[in-house]
Each structure stands twice: as C-alpha cells, then as structure tokens.
N, C-alpha and C positions, 0 to 999 in steps of 0.2 A: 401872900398870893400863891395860889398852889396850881401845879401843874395837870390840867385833866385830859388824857389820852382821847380819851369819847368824844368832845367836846371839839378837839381837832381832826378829828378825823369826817365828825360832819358840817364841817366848815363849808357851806357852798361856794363853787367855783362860779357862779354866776351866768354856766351857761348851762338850761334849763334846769333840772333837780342833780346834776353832777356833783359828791361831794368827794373830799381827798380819801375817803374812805374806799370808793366805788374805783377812783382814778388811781389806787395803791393797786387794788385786786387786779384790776385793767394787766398795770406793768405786770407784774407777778403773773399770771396768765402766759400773758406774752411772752415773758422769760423762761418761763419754764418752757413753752411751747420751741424757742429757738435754740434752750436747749438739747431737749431730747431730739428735735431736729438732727443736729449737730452728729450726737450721738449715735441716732439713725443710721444716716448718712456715709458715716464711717465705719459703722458695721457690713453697711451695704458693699464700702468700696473693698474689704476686706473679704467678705464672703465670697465675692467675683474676680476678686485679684487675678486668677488662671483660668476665668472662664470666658471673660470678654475684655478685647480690647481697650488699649485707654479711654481712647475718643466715646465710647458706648457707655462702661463703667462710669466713665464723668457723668455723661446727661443721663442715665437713670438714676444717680445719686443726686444729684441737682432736682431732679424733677420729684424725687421721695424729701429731700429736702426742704423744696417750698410748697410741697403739697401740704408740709407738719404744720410749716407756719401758718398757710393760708385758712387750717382749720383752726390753728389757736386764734388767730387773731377774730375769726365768727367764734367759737367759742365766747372769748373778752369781750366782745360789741355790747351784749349786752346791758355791762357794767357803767355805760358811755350812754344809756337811757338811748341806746340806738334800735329805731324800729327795723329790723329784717325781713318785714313782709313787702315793704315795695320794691328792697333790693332783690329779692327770692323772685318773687312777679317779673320784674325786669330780667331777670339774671338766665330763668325761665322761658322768655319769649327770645333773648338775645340766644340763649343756647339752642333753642331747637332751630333757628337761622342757619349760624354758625353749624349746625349737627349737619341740617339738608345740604349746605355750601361744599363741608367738606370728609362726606361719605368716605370718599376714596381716599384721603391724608389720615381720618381714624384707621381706617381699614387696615392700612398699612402698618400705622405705628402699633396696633396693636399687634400682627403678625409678627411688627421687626421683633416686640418683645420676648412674643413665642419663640420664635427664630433663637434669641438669647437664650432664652433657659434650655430648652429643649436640646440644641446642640446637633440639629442631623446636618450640618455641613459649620466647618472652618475654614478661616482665612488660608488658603494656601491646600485647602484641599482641592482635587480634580473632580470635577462633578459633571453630571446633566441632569439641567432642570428644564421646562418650557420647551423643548428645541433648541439648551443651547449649552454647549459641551465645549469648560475649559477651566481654567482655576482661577479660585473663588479669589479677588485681589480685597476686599474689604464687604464688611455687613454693618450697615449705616442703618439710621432706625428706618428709616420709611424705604430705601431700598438696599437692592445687593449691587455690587460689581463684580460682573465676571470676564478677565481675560482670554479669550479663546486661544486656540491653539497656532492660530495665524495672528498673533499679536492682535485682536483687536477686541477694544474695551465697549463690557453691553453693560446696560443698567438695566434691572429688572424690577417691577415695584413687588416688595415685602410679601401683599398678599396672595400675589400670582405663582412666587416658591413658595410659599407656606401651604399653598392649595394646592400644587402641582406636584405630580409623581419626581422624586427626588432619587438620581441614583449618585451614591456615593462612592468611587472607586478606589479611595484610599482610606476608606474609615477602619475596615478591618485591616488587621496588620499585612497578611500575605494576599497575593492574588495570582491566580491559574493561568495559563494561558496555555494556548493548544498549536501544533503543527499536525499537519500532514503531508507526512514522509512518502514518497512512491520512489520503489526500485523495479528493476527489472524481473521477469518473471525466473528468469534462469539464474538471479542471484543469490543469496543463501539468507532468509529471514532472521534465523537467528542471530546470524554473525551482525548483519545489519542491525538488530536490536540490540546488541551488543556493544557494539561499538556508540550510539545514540548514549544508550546510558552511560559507559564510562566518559562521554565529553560531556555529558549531562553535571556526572557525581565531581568532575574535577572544575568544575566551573564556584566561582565564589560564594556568587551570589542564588545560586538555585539551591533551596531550600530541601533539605533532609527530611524533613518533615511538618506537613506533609509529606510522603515521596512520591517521586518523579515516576509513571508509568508508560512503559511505552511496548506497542501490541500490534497485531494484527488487526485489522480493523474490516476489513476487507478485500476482495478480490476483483480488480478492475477488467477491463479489455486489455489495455497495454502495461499495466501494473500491477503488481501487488499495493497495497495501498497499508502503509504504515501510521499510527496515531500514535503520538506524543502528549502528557499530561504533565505538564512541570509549574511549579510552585515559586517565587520570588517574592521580596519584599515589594508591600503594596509602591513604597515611593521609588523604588529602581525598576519597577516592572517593564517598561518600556526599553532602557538598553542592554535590560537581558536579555529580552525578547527577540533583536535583532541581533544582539551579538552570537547568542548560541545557535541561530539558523544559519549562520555562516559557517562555523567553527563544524557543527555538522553535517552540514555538505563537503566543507573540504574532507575531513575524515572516511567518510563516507568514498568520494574518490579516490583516497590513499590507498584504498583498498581494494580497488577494482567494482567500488557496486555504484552505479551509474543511476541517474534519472532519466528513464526511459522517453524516446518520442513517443509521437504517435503511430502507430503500425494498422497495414494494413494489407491484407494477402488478396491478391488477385488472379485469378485462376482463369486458364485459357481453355477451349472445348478443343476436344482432340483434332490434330490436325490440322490445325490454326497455327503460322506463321506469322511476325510480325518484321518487316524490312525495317533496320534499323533507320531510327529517326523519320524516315519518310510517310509516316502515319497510316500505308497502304496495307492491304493486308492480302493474302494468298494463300489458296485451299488447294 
C-alpha cells in the first residue's frame, strides 16, 4: 500500500467542500500573517523608542499589530469556502453607523496620531494652545493634558490642538526676553548701560550668544528710557528673568542712578503768593 500526498490533502472535512488541503493554506496564511505582524510591530516599537512615550508606542504597535492579523485572517477566509460579501454588506452598514456615532473619537485619534509623528509640542514642554497656557503633562491618543501654571489639570481633545494655533516656548533651545530700564534724566546713560551689561555678562545663565543688547530706547517725560535684549536657556528662562531684574536694579543703586518718579513742574504767575498750607492765596 503506498502512501499518496494528493489523495490526503483532499480528503473532505465534511463541512461544506473544505479539504485538508484548503485548511493547511488557511493555517499557513495565518501564520505567516501573525508573523510578520510580530515583526511589524517590533519594528514599530523600535523606530518610536525616543519619540513617544510608552503608553502611546504600546497602542500604536498593538493597533499596527492586529490590524496585520485582521487582514491575514480575510486574506485566509477564503480557503474556508467562506462567502465575504454578506460579511462586506454587514460590515458596511455597521461601519457607516459606528462612522456617524463617532465623528468626533476618529477625529481625534486621528489628530492624536499626527500629534505623534509630527512632534510640535512634548510631554514637559510649556505651550499655549486653545486659550490655555501651561505644560504639557501627557499626549494620550484622543486627547492632551495640560497642567497650567496655577496647578490646574485641562484635557483638550487631539483635534482641537492639531487645528489650533500652537505656540511652543521651549522648543527652540534659547528664548529672549526683554526689560525696560528707566533712569533719571541727569544720570549718565552710558555708565547705566554699563553697568546692565556687565550684571548681564557675569550672570550664568544669560547666554553669549546670542548677545545680550541693551540701548537707548527712548526719551520719556520723567526718564530716559532704557531697553534690555538678553537671551537664556529656553527651560530656565523664567528664573533668569526675575533674578537678573533684581540683581540690576540693585547695581544700578550702587551707583547712584535711581528709578526716577513721576515729576511735574508747576509754575506760579508773577506776584502770586501761596500762605502755607492754608490753600488761600494773595496778590
């Protein structure tokens, strides 16, 4: 008795024309299918390693993962003498449902995705988006969280930043920020610009270059009006900001040059007397 390959392979399974032939290709399909999944999958997580967080990198690997199966396995269906036009029909009327139901949950996931690749705000960056200005505490797929600057947590949905004017204040490395200096008109400009720059140059964190500019700006009623241009790292910008405004005013007094009141000359017509404090007056 001799063994024939052919002969078992279309052996019918009994239900409808299924033979071990069709149900071998089926698995093989499939396997191949959750392998390259696999494969996928891990490529995916590697290529994202530094560009999105765990939580994100897991469920867009997950979601490129069973999306490989879900096509292998329609792929293999039809080795299983399975018709896919009632499921297509169904599958068809069920999605455009599900589409109308949840406009605004694709909308989003699709944005969160842009969001990922694209990259104009990170976790831990300071931003404003929408009207709302604070750092970014996490980017979930369907929306963001942002902590404002008074501790308080907003949820924003995906596609309302993805479509909203975005300002990023720490994405470039350095960031400017500005004073204006008033001294008095009898006190000496230069000395006073002078002195701004070297508490400017000996300070750590104010940045060389850029360099730090500081000028005449204009010419007030009760001041001269001095302007400051100085440079810092984007993520210390804020306690440079304050610290060198101090550290310049004190210097600034060391030296005799003052931040002017307000003045204002009052001139009497000849012959005008004024009786102290008693408001009367005498010609």
């Amino acid at each position: 008795m001799t063994f024939n390959v052919t002969e078992v392979l279309e052996i019918p399974l009994g239900v409808g024309d299924i033979t071990v032939e069709r149900l071998l290709y089926f698995a093989v399909i499939l396997t191949v299918g959750v392998i390259f999944a696999k494969v996928v999958a891990t490529n995916v997580r590697r290529a994202l390693s530094e560009r999105l967080p765990v939580n994100e990198r897991e469920l867009l690997a997950k979601l490129v993962y069973y999306a490989i199966i879900i096509w292998a396995f329609v792929v293999a269906l039809p080795q299983l003498e399975f018709d896919l036009s009632g499921l297509l029909v169904a599958g068809g009327i069920a999605g455009l449902v599900i589409g109308f139901a949840s406009q605004s949950v694709v909308s989003n996931l699709i944005s969160g995705l842009f969001l990922m690749f694209e990259h104009p705000i990170r976790i831990g960056d300071n931003i404003n988006v929408a009207d709302v200005s604070g750092s970014v505490e996490d980017i979930r797929v369907l929306s963001t969280v942002i902590k404002t600057y008074d501790g308080i947590y907003i949820r924003i949905p995906n596609e309302k930043v993805f479509t909203s004017n975005i300002t990023n204040y720490v994405h470039n490395a350095a960031r400017r920020f500005t004073y204006e200096i008033r001294i008095r008109h009898q006190d000496d400009a230069n000395e006073a610009i002078r002195i701004a720059k070297e508490v400017i140059e000996t300070h750590p964190f104010a940045l060389k270059s850029p360099a730090p500019s500081v000028f005449v700006d204009n010419l007030g009623d009760n001041s001269v009006n001095l302007t400051a241009y100085i440079w810092a790292p984007a993520r210390n910008w804020w306690e440079v900001r304050t610290d060198l405004l101090w550290k310049i005013k004190r210097a600034l007094e060391e030296n005799g040059i003052e931040i002017p009141f307000p003045q204002r000359t009052v001139w009497f017509a000849d012959g005008l007397e004024v009786k102290g404090g008693s408001g009367e007056r005498k010609e």
